[in-house]
C-alpha positions in Angstrom: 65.5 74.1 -95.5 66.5 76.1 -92.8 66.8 79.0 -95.2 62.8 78.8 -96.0 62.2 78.2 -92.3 63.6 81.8 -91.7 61.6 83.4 -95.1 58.4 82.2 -93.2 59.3 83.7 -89.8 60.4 86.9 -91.8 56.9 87.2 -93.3 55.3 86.1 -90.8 56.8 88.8 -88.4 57.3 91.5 -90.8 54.2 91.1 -93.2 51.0 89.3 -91.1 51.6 91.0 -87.9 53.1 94.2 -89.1 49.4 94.2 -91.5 47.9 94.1 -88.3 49.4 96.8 -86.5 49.1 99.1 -89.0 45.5 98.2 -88.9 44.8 98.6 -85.0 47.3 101.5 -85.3 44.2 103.5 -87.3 42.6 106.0 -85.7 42.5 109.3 -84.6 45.6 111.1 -84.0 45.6 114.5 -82.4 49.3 116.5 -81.6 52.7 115.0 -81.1 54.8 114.5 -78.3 53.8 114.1 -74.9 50.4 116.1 -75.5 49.4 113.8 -78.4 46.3 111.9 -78.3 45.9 108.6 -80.2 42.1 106.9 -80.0 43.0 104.0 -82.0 40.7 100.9 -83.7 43.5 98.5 -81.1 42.7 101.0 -78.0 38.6 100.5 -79.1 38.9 97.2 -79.1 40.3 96.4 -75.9 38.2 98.8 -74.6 35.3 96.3 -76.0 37.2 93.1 -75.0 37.4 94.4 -71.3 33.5 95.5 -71.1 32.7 92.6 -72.5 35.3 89.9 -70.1 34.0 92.0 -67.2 30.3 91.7 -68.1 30.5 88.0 -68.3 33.0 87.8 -64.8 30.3 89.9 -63.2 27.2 87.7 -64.6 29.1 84.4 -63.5 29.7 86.0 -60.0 26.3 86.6 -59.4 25.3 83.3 -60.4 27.5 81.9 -57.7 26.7 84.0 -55.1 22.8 84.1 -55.3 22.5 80.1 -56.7 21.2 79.6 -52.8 18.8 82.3 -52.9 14.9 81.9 -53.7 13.9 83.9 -57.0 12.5 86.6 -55.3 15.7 87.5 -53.3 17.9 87.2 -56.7 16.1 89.9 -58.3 16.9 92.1 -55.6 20.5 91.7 -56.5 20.0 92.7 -60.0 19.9 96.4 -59.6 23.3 96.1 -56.9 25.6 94.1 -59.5 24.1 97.0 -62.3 25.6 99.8 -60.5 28.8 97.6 -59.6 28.9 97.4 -63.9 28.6 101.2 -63.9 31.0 101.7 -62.4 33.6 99.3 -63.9 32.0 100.8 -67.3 33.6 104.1 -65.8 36.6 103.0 -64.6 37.4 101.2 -68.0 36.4 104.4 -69.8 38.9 106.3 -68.0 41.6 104.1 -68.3 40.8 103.9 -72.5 41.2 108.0 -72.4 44.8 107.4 -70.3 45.9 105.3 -72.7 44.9 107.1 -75.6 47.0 110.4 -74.3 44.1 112.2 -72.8 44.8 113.5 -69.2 42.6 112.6 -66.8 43.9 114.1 -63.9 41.5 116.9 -63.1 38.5 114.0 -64.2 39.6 112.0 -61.2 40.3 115.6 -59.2 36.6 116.2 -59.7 35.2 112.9 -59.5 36.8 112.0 -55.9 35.6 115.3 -54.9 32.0 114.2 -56.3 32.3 111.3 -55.1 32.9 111.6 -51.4 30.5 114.7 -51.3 27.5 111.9 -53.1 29.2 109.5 -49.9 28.8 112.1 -46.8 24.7 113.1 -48.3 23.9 108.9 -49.4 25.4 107.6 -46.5 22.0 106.4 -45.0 21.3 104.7 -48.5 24.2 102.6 -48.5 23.6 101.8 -44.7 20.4 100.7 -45.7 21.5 98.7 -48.8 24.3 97.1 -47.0 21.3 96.1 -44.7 19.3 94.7 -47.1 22.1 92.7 -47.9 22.7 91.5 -44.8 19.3 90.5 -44.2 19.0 88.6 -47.2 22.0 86.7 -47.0 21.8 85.5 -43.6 18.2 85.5 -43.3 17.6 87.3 -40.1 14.9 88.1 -41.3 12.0 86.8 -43.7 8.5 87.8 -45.0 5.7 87.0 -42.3 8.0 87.4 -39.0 6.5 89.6 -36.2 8.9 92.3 -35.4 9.0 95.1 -33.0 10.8 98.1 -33.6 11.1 101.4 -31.6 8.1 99.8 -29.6 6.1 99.3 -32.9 5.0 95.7 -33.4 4.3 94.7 -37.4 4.5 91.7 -39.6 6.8 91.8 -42.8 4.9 91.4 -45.8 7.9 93.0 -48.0 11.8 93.1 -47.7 14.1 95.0 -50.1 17.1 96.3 -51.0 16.6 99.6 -48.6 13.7 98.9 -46.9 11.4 96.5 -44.8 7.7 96.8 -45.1 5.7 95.3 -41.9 1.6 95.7 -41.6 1.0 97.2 -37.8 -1.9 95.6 -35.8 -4.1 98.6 -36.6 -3.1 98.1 -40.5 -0.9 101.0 -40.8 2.1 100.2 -43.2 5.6 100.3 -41.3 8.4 101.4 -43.6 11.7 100.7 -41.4 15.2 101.5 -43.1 16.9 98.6 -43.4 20.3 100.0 -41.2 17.9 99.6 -38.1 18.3 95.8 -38.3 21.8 96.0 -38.4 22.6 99.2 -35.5 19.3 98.9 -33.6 17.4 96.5 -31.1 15.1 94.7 -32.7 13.0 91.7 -31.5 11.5 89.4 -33.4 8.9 87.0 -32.3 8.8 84.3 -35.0 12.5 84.1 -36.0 13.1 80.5 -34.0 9.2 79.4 -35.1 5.7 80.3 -35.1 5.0 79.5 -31.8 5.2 82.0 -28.3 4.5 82.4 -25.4 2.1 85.2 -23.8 0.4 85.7 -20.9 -2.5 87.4 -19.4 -2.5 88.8 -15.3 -4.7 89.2 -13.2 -5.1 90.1 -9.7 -8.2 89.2 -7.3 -8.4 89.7 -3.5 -6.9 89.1 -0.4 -9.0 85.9 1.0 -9.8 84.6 -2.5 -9.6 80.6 -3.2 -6.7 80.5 -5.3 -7.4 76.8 -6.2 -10.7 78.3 -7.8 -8.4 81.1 -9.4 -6.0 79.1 -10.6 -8.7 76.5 -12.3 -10.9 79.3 -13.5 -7.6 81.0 -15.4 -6.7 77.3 -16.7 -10.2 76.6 -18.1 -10.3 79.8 -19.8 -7.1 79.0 -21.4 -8.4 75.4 -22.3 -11.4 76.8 -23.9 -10.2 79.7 -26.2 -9.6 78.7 -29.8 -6.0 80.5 -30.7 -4.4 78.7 -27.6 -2.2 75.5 -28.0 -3.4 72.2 -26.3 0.5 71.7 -26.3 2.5 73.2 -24.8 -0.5 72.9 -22.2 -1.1 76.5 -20.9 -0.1 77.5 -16.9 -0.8 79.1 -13.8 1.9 81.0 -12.0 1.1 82.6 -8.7 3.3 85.9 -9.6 3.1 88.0 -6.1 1.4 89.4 -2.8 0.4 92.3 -4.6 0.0 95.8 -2.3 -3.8 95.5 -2.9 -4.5 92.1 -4.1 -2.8 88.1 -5.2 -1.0 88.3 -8.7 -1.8 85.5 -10.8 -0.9 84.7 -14.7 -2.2 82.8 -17.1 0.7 81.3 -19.4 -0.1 79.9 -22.5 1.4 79.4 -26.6 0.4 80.3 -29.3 0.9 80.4 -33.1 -0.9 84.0 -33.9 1.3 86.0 -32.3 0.3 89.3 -34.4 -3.4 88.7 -33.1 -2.1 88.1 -29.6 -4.3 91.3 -28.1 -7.3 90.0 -29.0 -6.4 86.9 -27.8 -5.8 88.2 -24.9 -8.8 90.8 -24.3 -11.4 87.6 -25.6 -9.7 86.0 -22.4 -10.4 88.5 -20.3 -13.9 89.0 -20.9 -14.2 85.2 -19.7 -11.9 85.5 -17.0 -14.4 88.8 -15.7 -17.5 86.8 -16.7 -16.1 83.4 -14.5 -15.4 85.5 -11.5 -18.8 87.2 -11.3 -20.1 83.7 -11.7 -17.6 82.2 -8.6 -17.5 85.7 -6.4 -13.9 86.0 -6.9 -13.5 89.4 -6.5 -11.0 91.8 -8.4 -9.9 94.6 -6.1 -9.0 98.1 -6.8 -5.8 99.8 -4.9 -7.1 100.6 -1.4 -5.3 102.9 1.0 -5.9 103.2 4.6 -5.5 107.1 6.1 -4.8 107.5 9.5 -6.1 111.2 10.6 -3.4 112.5 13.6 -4.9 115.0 16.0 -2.7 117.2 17.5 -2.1 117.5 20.8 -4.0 120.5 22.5 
């Protein structure tokens, strides 16, 4: 028994897997010695096995990291985890030609050298990507938020991997890199909600009924169709001004991109209910005194 247990071993050892050896052992086989090079059907097939394990790690990666995400920020992944295949494609590629023989010394040589001269001239582009990362993973920022940049005010209509696209007030298209939301100051008006608060000054004169100001300012406010009821808007008597009382007008909002023309539609009524109460705005007066000299 034990006799036929050690035939089967035998030809299990020698035979099957030796059958098999010989088989992934085919190939090409160029030189001997140290300087030979053997591309084999075995060295082809783990070549496949890996691309194809790596493929299915990377796919199952992505899944998990992006299952949070809306649709349209997955798809802005796809072209990141491509290149992040490319190169594994590469590195696997390279390793295959190492252990088929080939020397890939000067590949590497060159490739570092490539490499870290492609770094130095991209480095922007991966700032920005890195960015656009960033900014969709942690949501700093989303499509529709009023942002000012550089002292350029826009709403974001578009957000990718490298860039942001805002619409400016005077519909001009604002393409901002996507490293200035990471290394810059940026404000953004909407990030908490829709709603902020503006405010429009004005300055009348010396003498002036500031009871009458102050309901004048809050009527306007009352009365003008992009101002919240609540928050109720307010009256804040700012300064003694050099040539005239500094009030504002506080109130909220929930159109903060249109908030110019808010604010110049309240000004025209403003102008319009102080002609109608004589409250006066004043210009900046100066008084010269004239100094004769003495004779």
């Amino acid at each position: 028994m034990q006799d036929g247990a050690e035939e089967i071993k035998e030809i299990i050892t020698e035979d099957l897997w030796g059958s098999i050896k010989d088989f992934l052992d085919l190939g090409f086989h160029i030189g001997t010695g140290d300087k030979s090079i053997d591309l084999t059907i075995g060295l082809l097939l783990l070549l496949t096995v890996t691309i194809v394990v790596t493929k299915f790690l990377l796919k199952w990666l992505r899944l998990i990291f992006t299952r949070k995400m809306e649709q349209e920020d997955k798809h802005k992944f796809t072209s990141v985890f491509k290149f992040i295949n490319y190169v594994i494609y590469l590195i696997a590629v390279l390793v295959t030609l190492s252990a088929a023989g080939v020397d890939i010394t000067l590949v590497i040589t060159a490739s570092a050298a490539l490499f870290v001269g492609l770094g130095l001239a991209l480095q922007e582009l991966f700032k920005d990507i890195l960015g656009g990362i960033f900014i969709i993973v942690d949501k700093s920022l989303q499509v529709g938020d009023v942002v000012e940049v550089d002292g350029k005010v826009g709403k974001v209509f578009e957000i990718k991997l490298r860039t942001t696209r805002a619409i400016t007030r005077d519909d001009k298209v604002l393409i901002l890199p996507n490293h200035k939301f990471i290394s810059d100051i940026v404000y953004n008006y909407t990030q908490n909600h829709r709603t902020t608060r503006e405010k429009v000054t004005v300055g009348v004169a010396y003498g002036s009924d500031v009871d009458l100001v102050t309901k004048i300012l809050e009527e306007v406010a009352n009365t003008q169709k992009q101002v919240l009821k609540n928050p109720k808007p307010f009256v804040l008597f700012e300064d003694f001004g050099d040539s005239a009382l500094v009030f504002s007008i506080y109130f909220f909002t929930n159109d903060t991109f249109r908030d110019p023309r808010i604010k110049s539609e309240m000004r025209y009524k403003i102008n319009t209910k102080f002609k109608e109460n004589n409250v006066s705005i004043p210009f900046p007066q100066r008084d010269i005194h004239i100094i004769q000299p003495k004779q």
